[in-house]
PAMARTI-479299 format. One record per residue (C-alpha): residue number from 1; z, x, y. Coordinates in nm, 3 decimals, always signed. Last residue first. Example, Ala and Ser with C-alpha at 12.3 -4.5 7.8 and 13.67 -1.06 7.14 Angstrom:
REM residues 2
   seq        pz        px        py
     2    +0.714    +1.367    -0.106
     1    +0.780    +1.230    -0.450
***
This chain:
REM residues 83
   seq        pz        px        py
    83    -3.471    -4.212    +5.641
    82    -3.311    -4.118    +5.941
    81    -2.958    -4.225    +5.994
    80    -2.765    -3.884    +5.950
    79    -3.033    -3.759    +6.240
    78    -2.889    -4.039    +6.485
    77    -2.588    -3.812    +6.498
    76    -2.266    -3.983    +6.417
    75    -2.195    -3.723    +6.183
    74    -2.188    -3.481    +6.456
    73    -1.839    -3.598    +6.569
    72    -1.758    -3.407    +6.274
    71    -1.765    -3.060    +6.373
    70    -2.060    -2.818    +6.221
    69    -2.001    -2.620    +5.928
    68    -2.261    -2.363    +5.875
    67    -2.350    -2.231    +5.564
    66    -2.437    -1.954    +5.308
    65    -2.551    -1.731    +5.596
    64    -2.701    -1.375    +5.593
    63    -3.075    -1.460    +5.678
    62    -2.997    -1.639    +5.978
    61    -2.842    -1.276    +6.123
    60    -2.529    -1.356    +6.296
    59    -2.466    -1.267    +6.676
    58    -2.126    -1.187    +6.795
    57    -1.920    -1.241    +7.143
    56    -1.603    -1.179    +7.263
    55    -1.480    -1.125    +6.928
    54    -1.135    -1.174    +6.744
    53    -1.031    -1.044    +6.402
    52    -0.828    -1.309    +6.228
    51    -0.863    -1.077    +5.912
    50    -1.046    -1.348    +5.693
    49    -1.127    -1.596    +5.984
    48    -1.361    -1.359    +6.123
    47    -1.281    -1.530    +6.493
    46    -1.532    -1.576    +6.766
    45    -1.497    -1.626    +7.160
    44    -1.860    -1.663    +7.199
    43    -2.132    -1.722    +6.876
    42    -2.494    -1.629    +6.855
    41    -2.691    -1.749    +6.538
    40    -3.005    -1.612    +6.403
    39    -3.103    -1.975    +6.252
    38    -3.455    -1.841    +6.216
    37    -3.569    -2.159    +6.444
    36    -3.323    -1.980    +6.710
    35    -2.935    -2.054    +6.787
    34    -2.731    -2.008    +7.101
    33    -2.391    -2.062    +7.219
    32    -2.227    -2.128    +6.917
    31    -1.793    -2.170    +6.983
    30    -1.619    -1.998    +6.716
    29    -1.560    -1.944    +6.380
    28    -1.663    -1.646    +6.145
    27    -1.662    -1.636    +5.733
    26    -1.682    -1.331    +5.550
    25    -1.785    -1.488    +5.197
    24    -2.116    -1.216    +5.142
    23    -2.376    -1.495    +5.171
    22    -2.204    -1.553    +5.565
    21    -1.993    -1.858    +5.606
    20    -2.014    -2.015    +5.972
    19    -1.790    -2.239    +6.093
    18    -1.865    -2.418    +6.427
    17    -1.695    -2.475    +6.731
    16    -1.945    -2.686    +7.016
    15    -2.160    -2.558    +7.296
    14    -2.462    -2.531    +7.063
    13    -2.389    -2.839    +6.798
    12    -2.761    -3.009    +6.829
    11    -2.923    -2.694    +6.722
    10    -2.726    -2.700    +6.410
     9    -2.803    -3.057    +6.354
     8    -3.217    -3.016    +6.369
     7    -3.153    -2.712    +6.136
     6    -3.051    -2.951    +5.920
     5    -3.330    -3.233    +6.003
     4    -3.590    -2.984    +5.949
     3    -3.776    -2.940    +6.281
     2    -4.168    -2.971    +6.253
     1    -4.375    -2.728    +6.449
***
């Protein structure tokens, strides 16, 4: 199975904060412990950045999300420099 270089990055930020924005403009933050090739995403110590609503733990349905802003020290990732 072949790994699109996007979902390639999102796997490469588990254990880092990300930003996720779901297709109905809740948006949560928090630290993304696990992700799957459906990008069903599970996030620890969350925030719904809207209401500052805290969870312990949440899991996002791939289906439901715009994007996913991933922290910047992934830009040096070697996938930025494949051609």
């Amino acid at each position: 199975m072949t790994v699109q270089p996007t979902v390639q990055l999102i796997f490469e930020a588990k254990g880092m904060t990300v930003q996720i924005e779901l297709i109905d403009n809740k948006a949560y933050k928090g630290t993304l412990k696990n992700v799957d090739y459906n990008l069903n995403c599970e996030l620890i110590n969350a925030t719904l950045i809207q209401t500052n609503q805290k969870f312990e733990q949440i899991v996002i349905r791939g289906s439901q999300i715009k994007f996913v802003k991933v922290p910047d020290e992934l830009y040096n990732s070697p996938i930025f420099k494949q051609k």
